[in-house]
Residue frames as a rotation matrix with the C-alpha (Angstrom) as fourth column:
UNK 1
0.155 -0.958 0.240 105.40
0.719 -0.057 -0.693 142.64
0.677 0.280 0.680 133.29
UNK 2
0.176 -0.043 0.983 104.53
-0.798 -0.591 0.117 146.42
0.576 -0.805 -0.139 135.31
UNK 3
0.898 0.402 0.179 103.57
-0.295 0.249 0.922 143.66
0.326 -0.881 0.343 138.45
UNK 4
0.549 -0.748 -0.372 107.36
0.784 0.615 -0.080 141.73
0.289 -0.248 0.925 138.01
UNK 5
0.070 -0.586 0.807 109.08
0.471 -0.694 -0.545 144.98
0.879 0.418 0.228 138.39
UNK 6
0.330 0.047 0.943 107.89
-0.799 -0.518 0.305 145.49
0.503 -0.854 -0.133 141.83
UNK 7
0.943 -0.330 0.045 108.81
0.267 0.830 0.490 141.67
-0.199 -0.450 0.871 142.87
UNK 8
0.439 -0.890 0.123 112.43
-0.762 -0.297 0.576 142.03
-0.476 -0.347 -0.808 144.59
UNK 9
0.451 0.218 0.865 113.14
-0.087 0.976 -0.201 138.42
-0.888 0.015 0.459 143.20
UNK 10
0.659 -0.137 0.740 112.40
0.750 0.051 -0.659 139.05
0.052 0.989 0.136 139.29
UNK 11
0.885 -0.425 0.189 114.41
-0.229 -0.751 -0.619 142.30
0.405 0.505 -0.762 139.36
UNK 12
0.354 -0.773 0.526 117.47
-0.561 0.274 0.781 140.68
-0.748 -0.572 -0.337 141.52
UNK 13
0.276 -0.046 0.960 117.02
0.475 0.875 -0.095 137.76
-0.835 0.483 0.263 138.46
UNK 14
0.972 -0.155 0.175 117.03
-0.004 -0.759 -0.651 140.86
0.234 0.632 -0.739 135.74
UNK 15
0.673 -0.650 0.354 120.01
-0.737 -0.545 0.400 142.27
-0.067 -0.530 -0.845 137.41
UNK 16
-0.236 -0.560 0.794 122.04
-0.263 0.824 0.503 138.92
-0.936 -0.090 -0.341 137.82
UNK 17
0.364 0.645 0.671 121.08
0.640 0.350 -0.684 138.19
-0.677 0.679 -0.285 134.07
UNK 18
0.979 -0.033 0.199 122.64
0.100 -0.777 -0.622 141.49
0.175 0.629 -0.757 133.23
UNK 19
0.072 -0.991 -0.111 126.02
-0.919 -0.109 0.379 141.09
-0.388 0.075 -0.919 134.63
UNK 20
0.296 -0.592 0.750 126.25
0.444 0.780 0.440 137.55
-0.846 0.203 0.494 133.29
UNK 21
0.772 0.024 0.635 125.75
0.627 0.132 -0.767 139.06
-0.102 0.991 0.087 129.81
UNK 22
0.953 -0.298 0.049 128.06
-0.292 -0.951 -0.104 141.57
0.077 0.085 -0.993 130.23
UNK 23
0.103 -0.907 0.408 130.65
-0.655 0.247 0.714 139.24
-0.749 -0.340 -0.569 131.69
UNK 24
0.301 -0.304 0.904 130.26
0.612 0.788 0.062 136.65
-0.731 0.535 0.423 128.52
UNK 25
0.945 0.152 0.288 130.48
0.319 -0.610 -0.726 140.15
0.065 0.778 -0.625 126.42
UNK 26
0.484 -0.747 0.455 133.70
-0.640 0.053 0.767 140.61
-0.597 -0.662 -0.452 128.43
UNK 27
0.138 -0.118 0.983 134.75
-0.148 0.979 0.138 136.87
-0.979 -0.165 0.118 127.75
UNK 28
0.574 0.112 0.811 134.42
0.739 0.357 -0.572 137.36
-0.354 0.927 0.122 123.75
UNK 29
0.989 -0.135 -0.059 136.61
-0.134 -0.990 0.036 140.32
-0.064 -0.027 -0.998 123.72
UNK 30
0.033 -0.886 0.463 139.50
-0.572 0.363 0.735 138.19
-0.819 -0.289 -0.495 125.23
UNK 31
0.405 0.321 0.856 138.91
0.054 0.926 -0.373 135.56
-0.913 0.197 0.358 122.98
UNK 32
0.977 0.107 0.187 138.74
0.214 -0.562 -0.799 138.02
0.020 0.820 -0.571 119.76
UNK 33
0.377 -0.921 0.099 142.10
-0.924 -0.366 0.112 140.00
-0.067 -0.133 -0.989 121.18
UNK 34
0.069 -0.436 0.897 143.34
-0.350 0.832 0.431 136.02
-0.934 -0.344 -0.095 121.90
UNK 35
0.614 0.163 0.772 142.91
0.614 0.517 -0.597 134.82
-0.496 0.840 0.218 118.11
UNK 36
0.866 -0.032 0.499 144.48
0.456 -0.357 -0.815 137.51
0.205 0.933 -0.295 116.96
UNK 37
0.031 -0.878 0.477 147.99
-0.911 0.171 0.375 137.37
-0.410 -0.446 -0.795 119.15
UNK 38
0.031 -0.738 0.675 147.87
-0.251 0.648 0.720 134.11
-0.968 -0.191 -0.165 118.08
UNK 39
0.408 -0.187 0.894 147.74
0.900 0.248 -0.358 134.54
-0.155 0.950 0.270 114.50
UNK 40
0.871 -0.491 -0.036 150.46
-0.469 -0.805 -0.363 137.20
0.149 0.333 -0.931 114.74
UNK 41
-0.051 -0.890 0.452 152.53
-0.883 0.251 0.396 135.34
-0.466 -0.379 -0.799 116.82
UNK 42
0.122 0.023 0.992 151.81
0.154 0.987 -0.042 132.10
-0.980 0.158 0.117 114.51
UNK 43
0.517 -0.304 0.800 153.11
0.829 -0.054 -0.556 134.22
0.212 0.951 0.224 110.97
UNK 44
0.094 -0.911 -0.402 156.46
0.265 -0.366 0.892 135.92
-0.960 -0.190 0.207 111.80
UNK 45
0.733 -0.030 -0.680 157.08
-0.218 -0.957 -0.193 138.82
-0.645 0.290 -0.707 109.88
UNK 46
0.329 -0.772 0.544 159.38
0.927 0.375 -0.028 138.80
-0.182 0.513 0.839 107.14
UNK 47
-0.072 -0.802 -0.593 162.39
0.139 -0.597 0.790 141.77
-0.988 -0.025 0.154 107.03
UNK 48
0.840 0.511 -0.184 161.12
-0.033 -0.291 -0.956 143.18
-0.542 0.809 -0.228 103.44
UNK 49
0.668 -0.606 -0.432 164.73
-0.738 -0.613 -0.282 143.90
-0.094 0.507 -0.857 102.84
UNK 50
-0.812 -0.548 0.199 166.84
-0.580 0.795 -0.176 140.40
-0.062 -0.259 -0.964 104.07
UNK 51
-0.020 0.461 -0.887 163.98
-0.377 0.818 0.434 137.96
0.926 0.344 0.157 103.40
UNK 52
-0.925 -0.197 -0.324 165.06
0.252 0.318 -0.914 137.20
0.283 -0.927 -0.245 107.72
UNK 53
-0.040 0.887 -0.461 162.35
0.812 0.298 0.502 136.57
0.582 -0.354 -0.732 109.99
UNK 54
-0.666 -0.598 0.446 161.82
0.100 -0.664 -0.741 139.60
0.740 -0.448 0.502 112.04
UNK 55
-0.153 0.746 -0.648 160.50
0.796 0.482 0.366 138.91
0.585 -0.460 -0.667 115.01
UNK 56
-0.891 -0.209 -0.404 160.92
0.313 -0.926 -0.210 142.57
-0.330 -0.314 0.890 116.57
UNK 57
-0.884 0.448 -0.134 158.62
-0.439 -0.697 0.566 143.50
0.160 0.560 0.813 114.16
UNK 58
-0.436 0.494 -0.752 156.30
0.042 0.846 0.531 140.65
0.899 0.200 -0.390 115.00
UNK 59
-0.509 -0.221 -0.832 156.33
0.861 -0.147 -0.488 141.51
-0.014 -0.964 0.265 118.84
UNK 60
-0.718 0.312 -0.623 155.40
0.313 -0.654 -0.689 144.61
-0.622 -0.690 0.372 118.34
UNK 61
-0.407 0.911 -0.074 152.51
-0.355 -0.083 0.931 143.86
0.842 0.405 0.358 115.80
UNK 62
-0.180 0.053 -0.982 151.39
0.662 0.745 -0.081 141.11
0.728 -0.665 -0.169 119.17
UNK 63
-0.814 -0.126 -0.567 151.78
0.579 -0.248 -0.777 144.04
-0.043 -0.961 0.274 121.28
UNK 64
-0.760 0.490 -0.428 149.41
-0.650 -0.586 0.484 146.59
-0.013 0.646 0.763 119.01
UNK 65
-0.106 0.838 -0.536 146.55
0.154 0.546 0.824 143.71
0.982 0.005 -0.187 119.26
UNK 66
-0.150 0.222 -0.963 147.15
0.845 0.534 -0.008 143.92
0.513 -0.816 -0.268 122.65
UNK 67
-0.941 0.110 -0.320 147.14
0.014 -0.933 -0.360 147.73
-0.338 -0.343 0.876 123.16
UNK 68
-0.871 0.488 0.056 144.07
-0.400 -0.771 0.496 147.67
0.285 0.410 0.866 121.17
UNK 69
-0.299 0.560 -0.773 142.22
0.631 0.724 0.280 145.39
0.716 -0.404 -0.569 123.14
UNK 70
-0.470 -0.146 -0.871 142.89
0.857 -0.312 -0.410 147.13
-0.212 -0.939 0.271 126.12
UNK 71
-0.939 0.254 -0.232 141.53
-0.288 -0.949 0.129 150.52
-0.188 0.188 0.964 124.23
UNK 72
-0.326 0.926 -0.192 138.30
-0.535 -0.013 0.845 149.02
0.779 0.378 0.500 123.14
UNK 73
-0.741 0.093 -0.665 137.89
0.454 0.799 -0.394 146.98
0.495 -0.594 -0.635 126.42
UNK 74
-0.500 0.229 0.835 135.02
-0.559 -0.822 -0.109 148.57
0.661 -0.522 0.539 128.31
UNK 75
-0.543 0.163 -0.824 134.65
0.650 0.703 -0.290 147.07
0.532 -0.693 -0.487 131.70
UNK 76
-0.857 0.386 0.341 132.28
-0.502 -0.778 -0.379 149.82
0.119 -0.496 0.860 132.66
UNK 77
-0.164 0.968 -0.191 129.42
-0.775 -0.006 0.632 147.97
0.611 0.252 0.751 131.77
UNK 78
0.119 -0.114 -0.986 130.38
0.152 0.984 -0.095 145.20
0.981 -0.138 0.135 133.63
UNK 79
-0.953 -0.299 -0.054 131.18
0.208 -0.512 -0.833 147.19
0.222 -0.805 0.550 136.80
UNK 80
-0.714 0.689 0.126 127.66
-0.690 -0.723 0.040 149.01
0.118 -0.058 0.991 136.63
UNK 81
0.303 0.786 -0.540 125.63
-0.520 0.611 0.597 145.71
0.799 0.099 0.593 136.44
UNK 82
-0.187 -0.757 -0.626 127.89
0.471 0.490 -0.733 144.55
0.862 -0.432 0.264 139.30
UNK 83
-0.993 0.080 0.089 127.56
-0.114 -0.393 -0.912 147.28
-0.038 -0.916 0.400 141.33
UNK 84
-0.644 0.756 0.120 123.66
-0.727 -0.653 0.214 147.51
0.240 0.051 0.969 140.49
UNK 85
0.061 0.041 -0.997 123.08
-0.133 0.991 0.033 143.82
0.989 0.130 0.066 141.00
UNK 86
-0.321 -0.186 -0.929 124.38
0.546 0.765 -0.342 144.14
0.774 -0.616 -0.144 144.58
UNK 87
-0.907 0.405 0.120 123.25
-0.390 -0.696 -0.603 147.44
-0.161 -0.593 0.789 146.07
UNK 88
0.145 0.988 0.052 119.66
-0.783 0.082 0.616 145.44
0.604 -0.130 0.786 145.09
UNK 89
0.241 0.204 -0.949 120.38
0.314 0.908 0.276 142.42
0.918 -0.365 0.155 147.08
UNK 90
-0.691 -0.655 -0.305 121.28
0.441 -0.048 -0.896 144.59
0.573 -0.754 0.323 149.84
UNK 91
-0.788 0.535 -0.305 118.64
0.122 -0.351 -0.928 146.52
-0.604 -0.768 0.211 149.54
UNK 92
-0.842 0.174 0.510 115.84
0.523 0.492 0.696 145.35
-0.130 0.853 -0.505 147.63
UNK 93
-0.076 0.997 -0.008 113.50
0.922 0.067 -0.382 147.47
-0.380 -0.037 -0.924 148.64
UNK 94
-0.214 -0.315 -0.925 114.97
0.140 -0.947 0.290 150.53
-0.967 -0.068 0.247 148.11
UNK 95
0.844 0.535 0.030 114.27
0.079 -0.068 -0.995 152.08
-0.530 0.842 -0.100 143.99
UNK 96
0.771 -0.574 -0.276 116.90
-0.305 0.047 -0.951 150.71
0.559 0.818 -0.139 141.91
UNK 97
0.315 -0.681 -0.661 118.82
0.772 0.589 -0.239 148.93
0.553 -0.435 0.711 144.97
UNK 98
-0.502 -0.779 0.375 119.65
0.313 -0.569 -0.761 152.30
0.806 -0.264 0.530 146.65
């Protein structure tokens, strides 16, 4: 394992391995935030007081999934394996791609 660590190759494969996972980790986020817009926007609110659909109120339950996506989204990790992924294929010899 020590010996793969010094092959440019296996740690380029590591590296590329780590942003995929990050980008399918990415990919289930949307998905999650996506199921749940569409089972807001597939049971329209009901006006507690008129029995009337309120769709105002719906909208901005739809929007609240979508703010809180966006708060729990962290594309950092996905950046950082990105950025670490290619400073090694530029320079592979260098420790840690730099």
């Amino acid at each position: 394992m020590a010996a793969d660590m010094n092959d440019p190759y296996w740690v380029s494969d590591m590296l590329s391995k780590e942003f995929t996972r990050q980008g399918l980790r990415v990919a289930e986020q949307l998905r999650r935030a996506a199921d749940q817009v569409e089972r807001k926007a597939s049971s329209i609110s009901v006006d507690r007081t008129t029995g009337m659909p309120d769709h105002n109120r719906t909208a901005a339950d739809i929007l609240g999934e979508i703010n809180s996506f966006h708060g729990n989204l962290s594309t950092s990790n996905l950046l950082t394996a990105a950025a670490d992924a290619d400073r090694h294929v530029r320079n592979p010899e260098a420790p840690n791609g730099r």
